[in-house]
C-alpha positions as CSV (number, residue, x, y, z in Angstrom):
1,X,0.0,0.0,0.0
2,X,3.3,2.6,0.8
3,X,4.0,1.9,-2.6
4,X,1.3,2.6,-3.8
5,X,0.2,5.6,-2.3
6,X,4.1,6.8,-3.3
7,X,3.5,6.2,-7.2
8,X,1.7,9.9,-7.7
9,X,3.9,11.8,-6.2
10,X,7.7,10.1,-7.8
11,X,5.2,10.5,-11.5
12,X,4.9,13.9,-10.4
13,X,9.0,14.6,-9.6
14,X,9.7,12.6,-13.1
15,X,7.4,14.6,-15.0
16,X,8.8,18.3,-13.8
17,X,12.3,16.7,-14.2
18,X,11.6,15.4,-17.6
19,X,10.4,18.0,-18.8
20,X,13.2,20.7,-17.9
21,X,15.8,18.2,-18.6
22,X,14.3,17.8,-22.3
23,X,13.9,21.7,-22.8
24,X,17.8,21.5,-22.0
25,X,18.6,19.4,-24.2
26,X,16.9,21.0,-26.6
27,X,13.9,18.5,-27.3
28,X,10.1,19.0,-28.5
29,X,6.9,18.9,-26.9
30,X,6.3,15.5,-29.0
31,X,9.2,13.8,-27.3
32,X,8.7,15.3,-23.8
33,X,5.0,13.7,-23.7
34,X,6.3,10.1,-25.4
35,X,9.2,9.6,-22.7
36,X,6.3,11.0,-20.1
37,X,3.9,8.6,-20.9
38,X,6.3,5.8,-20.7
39,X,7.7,6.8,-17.2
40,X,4.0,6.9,-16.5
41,X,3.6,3.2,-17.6
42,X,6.7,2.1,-16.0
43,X,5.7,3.4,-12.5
44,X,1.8,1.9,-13.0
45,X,3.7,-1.7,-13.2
46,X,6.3,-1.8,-11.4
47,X,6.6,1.3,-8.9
48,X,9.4,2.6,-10.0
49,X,11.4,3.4,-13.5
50,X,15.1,3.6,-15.2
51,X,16.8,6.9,-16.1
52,X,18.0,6.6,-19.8
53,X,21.8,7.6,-20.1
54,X,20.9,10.7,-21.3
55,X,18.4,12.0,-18.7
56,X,21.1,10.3,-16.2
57,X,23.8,12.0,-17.2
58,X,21.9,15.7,-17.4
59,X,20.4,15.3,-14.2
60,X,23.9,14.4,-12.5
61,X,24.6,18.2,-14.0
62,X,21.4,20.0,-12.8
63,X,22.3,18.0,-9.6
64,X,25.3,20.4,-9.4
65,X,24.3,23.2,-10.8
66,X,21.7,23.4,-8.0
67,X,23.7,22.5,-5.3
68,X,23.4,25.4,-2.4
69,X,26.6,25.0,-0.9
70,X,28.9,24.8,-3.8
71,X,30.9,28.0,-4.9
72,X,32.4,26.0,-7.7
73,X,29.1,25.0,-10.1
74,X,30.6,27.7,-13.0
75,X,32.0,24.3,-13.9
76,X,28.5,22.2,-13.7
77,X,28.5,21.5,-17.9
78,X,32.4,19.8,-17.6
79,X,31.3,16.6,-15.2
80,X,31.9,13.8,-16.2
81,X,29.3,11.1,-15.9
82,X,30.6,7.4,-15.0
83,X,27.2,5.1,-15.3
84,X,28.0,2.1,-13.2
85,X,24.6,0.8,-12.6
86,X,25.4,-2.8,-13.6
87,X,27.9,-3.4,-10.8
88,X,26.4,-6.0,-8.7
89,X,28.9,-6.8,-6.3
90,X,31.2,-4.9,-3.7
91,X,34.4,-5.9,-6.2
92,X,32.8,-4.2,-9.1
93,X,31.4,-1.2,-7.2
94,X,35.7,-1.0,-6.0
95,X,37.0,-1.2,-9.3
96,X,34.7,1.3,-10.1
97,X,35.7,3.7,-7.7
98,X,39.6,3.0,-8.8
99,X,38.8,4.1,-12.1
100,X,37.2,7.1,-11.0
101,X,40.1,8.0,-8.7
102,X,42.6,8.0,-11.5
103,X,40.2,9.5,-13.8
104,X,39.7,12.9,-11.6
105,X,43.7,12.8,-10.8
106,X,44.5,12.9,-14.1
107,X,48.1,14.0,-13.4
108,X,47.2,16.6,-11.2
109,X,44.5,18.3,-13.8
110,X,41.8,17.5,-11.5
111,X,38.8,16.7,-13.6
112,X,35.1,16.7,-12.1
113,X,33.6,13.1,-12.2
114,X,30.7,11.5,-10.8
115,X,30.0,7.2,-10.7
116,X,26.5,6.8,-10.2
117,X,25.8,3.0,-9.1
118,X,22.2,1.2,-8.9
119,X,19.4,3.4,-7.7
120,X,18.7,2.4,-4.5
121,X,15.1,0.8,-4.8
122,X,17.2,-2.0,-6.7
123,X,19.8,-1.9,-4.1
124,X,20.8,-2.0,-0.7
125,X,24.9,-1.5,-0.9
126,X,26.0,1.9,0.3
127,X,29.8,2.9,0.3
128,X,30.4,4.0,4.2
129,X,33.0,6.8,3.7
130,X,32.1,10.3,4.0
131,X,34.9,10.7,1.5
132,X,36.7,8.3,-0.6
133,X,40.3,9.9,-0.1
134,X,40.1,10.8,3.9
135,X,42.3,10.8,7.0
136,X,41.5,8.2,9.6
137,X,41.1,9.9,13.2
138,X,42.4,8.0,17.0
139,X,41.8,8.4,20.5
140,X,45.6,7.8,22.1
141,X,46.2,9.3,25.6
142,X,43.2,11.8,25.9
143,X,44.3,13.1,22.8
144,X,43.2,12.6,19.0
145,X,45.8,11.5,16.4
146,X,45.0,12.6,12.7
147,X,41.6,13.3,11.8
148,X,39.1,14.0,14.6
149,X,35.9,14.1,12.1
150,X,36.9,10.1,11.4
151,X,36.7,8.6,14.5
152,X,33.5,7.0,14.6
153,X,34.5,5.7,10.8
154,X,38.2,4.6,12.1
155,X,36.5,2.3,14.2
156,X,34.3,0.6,12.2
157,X,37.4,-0.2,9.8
158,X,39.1,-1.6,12.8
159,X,36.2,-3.6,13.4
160,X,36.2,-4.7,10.3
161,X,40.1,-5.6,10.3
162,X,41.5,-2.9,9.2
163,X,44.5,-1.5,10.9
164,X,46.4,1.8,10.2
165,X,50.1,3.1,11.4
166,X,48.8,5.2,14.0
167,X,50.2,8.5,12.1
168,X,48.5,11.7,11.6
169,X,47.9,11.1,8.0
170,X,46.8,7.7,7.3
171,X,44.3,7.1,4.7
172,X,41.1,4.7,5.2
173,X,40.1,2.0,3.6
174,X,37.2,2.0,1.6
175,X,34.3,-0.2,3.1
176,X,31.6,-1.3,0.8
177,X,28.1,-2.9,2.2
178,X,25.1,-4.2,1.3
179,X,22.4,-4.2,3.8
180,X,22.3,-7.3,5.7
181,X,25.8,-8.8,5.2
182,X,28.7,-7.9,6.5
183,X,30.7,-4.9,4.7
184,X,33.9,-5.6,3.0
185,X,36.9,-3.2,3.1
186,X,39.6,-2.0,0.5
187,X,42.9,-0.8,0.1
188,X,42.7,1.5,-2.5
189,X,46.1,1.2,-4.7
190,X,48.9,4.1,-4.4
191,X,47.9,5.6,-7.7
192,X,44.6,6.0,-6.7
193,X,45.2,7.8,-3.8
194,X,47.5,10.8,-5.0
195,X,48.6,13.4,-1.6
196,X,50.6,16.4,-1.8
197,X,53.3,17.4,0.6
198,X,52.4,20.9,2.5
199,X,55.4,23.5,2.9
200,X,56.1,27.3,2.6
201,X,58.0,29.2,0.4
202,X,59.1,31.8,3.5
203,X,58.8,29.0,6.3
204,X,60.8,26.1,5.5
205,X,60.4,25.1,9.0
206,X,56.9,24.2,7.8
207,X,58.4,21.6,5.3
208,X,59.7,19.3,8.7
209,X,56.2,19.0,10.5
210,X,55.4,16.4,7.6
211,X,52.0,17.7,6.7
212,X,50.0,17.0,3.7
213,X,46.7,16.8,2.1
214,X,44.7,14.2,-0.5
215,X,44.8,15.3,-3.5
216,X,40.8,14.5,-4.9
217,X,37.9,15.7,-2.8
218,X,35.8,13.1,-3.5
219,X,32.3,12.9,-1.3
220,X,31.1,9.7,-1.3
221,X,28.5,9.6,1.3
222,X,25.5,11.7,-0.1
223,X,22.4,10.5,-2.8
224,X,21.7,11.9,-5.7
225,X,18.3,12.6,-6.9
226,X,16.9,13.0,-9.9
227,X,13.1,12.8,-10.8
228,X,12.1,11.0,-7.3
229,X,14.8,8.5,-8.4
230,X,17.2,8.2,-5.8
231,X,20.8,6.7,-5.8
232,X,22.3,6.2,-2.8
233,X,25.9,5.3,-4.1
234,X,26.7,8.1,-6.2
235,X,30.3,9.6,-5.3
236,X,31.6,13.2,-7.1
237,X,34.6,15.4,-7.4
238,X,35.9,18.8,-8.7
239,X,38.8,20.3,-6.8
240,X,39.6,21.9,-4.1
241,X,39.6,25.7,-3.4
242,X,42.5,26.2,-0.9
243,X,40.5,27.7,2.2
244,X,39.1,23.6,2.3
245,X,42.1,22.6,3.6
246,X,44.1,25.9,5.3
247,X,41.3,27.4,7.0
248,X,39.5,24.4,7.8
249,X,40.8,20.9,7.8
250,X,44.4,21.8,9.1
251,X,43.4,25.3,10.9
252,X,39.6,24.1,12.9
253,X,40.9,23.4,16.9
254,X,38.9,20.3,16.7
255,X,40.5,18.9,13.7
256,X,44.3,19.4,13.0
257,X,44.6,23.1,15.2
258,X,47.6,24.1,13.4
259,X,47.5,27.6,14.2
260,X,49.4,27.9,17.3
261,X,52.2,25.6,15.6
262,X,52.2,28.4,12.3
263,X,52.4,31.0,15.0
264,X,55.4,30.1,16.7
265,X,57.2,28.8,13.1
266,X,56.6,32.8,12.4
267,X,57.8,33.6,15.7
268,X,54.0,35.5,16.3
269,X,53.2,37.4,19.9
270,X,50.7,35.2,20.7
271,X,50.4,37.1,24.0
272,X,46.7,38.5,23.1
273,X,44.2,38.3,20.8
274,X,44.5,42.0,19.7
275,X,47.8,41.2,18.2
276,X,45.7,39.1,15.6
277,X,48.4,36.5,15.5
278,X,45.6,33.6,14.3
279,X,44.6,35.7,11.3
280,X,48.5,36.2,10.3
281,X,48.7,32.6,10.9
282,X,45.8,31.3,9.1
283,X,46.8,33.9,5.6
284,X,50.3,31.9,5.8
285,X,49.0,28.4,6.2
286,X,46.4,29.3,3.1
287,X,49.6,29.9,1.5
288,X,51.1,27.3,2.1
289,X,48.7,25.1,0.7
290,X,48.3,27.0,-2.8
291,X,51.6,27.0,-3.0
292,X,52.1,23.9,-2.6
293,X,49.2,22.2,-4.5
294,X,50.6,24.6,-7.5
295,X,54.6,23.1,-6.7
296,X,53.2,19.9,-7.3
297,X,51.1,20.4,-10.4
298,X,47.9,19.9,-9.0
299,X,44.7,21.6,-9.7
300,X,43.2,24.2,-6.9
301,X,41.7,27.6,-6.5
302,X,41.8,30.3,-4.1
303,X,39.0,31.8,-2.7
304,X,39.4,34.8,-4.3
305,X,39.1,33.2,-8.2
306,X,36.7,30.3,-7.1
307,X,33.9,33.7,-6.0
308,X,34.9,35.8,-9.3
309,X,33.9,32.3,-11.0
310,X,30.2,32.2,-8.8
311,X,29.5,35.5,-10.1
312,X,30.0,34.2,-14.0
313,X,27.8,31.3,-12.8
314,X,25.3,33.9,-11.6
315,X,25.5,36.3,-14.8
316,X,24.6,32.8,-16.8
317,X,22.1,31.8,-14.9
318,X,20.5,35.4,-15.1
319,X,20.8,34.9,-18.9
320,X,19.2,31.7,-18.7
321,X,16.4,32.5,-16.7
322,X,17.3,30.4,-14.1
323,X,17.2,31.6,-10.0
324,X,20.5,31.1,-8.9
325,X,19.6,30.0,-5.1
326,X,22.8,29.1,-2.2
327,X,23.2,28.8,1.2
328,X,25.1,32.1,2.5
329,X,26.8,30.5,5.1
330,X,28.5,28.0,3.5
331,X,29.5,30.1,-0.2
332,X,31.3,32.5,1.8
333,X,35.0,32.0,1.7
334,X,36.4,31.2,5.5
335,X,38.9,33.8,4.6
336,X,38.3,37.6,3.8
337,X,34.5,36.5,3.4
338,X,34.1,40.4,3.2
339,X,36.3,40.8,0.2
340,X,34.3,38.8,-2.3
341,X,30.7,39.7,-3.9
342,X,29.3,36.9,-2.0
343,X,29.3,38.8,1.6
344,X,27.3,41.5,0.4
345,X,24.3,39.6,-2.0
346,X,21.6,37.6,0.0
347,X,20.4,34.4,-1.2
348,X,17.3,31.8,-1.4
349,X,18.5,28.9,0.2
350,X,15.1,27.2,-1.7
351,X,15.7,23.5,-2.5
352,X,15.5,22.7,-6.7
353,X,15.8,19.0,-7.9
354,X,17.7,17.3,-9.4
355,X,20.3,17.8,-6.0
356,X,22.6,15.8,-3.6
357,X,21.3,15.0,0.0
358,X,23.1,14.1,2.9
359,X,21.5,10.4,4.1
360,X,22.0,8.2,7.5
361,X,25.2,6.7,7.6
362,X,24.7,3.1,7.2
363,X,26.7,2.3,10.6
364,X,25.7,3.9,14.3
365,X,28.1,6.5,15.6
């Protein structure tokens, strides 16, 4: 009967999303209403229905392109669309995401790539990472080694077998489940996993703390949905923008806190707060990272370029006709927010589908 009483409403979202995905693409009225009517049968006997490749592979796009949080969607035309929905097994759904890894690396020219896996009426495997490329996070003395946002994860992977060096920067497996069985985990090979080694050009005291970032952010954890069709293994990239990692990963007190380290490396008065040794601190460690990504020939952009890009994406959409809506809080630099066209322009934070959504983790924590 839940079914049932479901069918209406996923006709509905398939309808609206068919029909501005076909205007898109620059189809007639005479096609939009076949392709409707045939979703419309689908749905009456079975509940559900299949994306072509084409409507797939659009929708992944709008799926971007209406994404609140993201500064970067200038870009939403370039993904590239990987349709993995024959992998049946946890193997297949790996090598998958092995091929994508060295896809987006490319080098170092970071392309934007999304693998889009079964549709999650026809299947219950989810991958468990919040990222596929990710630090893992321990408890050791009262005090947390590498990542703090991965403990809860860290310790499903060592419940599952896994065991890391116990460094700062050791990257987790990836664990693959369906519901029901027990998940299986992988070590993803080197070439897949690409880092880059964080200095500064002025501090090359920096150089011996051994930091360094992954190369590929590469979210793994949130469904995409297009038409009421939901696919709940769906992980995308683009690059990073520099503030990612310098103002938050390595800067935030509960995750790396490397402020106070970057302060004394300068040789900062960290006596007071009015001597605004943290803000010195976090403009050199943003530095360091562009400096470095850029040393090592691989793709990112400061905060400064990544918000002159969201205005193009906003004069385009204007031309378009199309309401360019974000969430404030999160397409404000964590830099110099103040500095950019962002700060000063209010925004709908409405919800437009096709989108990505965070889901429950498929593990307690």
């Amino acid at each position: 009967m839940e079914k049932l009483a479901q069918r209406p409403l996923l006709f509905e979202e398939a309808a609206h999303f068919i029909e501005t995905c076909y205007l898109e693409l620059g189809k007639g009225e005479q096609e939009i209403r076949r392709r409707v009517e045939e979703i419309e049968q689908e749905i009456e006997s079975s509940g559900s229905y299949l994306h072509t490749t084409e409507e797939l592979q659009h929708g992944a796009r709008m799926a971007w392109r209406n994404n609140n949080r993201c500064i970067g969607r200038l870009f939403w035309q370039t993904l590239e669309i990987f349709d993995e929905r024959e992998a049946e097994t946890e193997e297949q759904v790996f090598s998958a995401i092995v091929r994508h890894l060295r896809f987006a690396f490319n080098g170092g020219q970071i392309r934007p790539a999304i693998t889009i896996f079964k549709q999650s009426d026809k299947s219950g495997m989810r991958i468990w990472n919040h990222q596929l490329l990710r630090y893992a996070g321990y408890e050791r003395d009262a005090r947390i080694v590498g990542d703090s946002s991965s403990l809860a994860f860290t310790k499903q992977c060592e419940a599952l077998g896994w065991q890391g060096a116990g460094s700062d920067f050791d990257l987790l497996p990836v664990v693959i489940g369906e519901a029901g069985k027990q998940p299986k985990w992988f070590e993803l090979p080197a070439e897949a996993k690409p880092e880059v080694a964080i200095g500064h050009p002025d501090w090359p005291a920096m150089a011996e703390l051994g930091l360094k970032w992954y190369a590929v952010p590469l979210i793994s954890d949130m469904k995409l949905e297009i038409g009421g069709i939901e696919y709940g293994m769906a992980p995308f990239n683009g690059w990073y923008m520099g503030t990612e990692i310098g103002a938050r990963n390595l800067a935030d007190e509960d995750r790396y806190d490397l402020l106070p380290t970057m302060a004394e490396i300068m040789g900062l008065n960290t006596s007071s707060q009015r001597t605004l040794w943290k803000d010195k601190a976090l403009v050199e460690l943003n530095v360091a990272v562009l400096e470095s990504f850029a040393n090592a020939g691989v793709t990112i952009v400061d905060h400064h370029t990544a918000a002159k890009q969201f205005k193009n994406f906003e004069k385009i959409e204007e031309r378009e006709g199309r309401k360019v809506t974000g969430n404030w809080a999160w397409l404000i630099p964590p830099v110099s927010p103040a500095t950019t066209h962002i700060f000063h322009k209010p925004y709908k934070n409405d919800v437009v589908k096709p989108n990505y959504f965070y889901q429950q983790t498929p593990y307690g924590e």
